[in-house]
C-alpha positions in Angstrom: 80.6 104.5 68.7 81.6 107.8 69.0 84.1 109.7 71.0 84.3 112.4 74.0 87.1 114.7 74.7 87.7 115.2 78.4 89.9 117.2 80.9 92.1 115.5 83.6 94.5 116.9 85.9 97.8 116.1 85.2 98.0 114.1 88.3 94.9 112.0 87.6 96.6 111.3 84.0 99.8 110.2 85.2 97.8 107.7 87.4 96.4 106.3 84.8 99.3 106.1 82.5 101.0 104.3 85.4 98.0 101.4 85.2 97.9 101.9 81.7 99.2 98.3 79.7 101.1 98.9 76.7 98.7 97.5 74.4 95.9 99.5 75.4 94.3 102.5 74.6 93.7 105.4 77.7 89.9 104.6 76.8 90.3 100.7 77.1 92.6 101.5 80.6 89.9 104.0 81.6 87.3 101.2 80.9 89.0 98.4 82.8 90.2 100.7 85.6 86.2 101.7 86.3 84.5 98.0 85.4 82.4 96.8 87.8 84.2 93.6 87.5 85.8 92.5 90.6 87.5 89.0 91.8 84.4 89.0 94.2 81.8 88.6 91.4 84.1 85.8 90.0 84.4 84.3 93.4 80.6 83.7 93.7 80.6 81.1 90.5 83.1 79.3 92.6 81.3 76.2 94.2 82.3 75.3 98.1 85.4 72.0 97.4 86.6 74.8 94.7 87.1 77.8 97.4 88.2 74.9 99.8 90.5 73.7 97.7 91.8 77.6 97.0 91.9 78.1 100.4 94.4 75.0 100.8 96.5 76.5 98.1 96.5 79.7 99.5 97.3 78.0 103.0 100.4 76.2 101.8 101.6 79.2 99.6 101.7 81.2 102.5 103.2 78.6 104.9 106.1 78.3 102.3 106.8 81.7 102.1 107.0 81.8 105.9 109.6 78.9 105.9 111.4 80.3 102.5 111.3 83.8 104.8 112.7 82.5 108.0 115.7 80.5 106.0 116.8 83.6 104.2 117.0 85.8 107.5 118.3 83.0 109.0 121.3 82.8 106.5 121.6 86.6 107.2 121.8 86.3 111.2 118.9 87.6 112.3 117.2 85.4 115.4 113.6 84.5 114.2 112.3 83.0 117.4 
């Protein structure tokens, strides 16, 4: 495979060095930042009791983050009625 040199502005560049993982190249961050791979596509292998049972998870994640939430402010004074 061969190679291609190409210009970015500095601000594009720093973009990408932000999403950049350490063990990656700029071409292999480049290539996963523009995939066409999205959790979408995944999602549609999913069959209906697995995005029912994700949906409960999700559900109860959520609910005990609201309850985790309204403890801590509670703790801190702040009415959350």
């Amino acid at each position: 495979m061969g190679t291609k040199s190409v210009r970015l502005d500095e601000e594009v560049y720093e973009r990408i060095a932000a999403h950049k993982r350490d063990d990656e190249t700029f071409s292999e961050a480049i290539d996963r930042l523009t995939s066409d791979y999205s959790l979408l596509a995944f999602a549609g292998d999913a069959s209906a009791a697995e995005a029912d049972q994700h949906r409960d998870l999700l559900a109860e994640a959520n609910a005990t983050a609201r309850e985790d939430r309204r403890e801590r402010l509670q703790r801190l004074g702040v009415d959350t009625e």
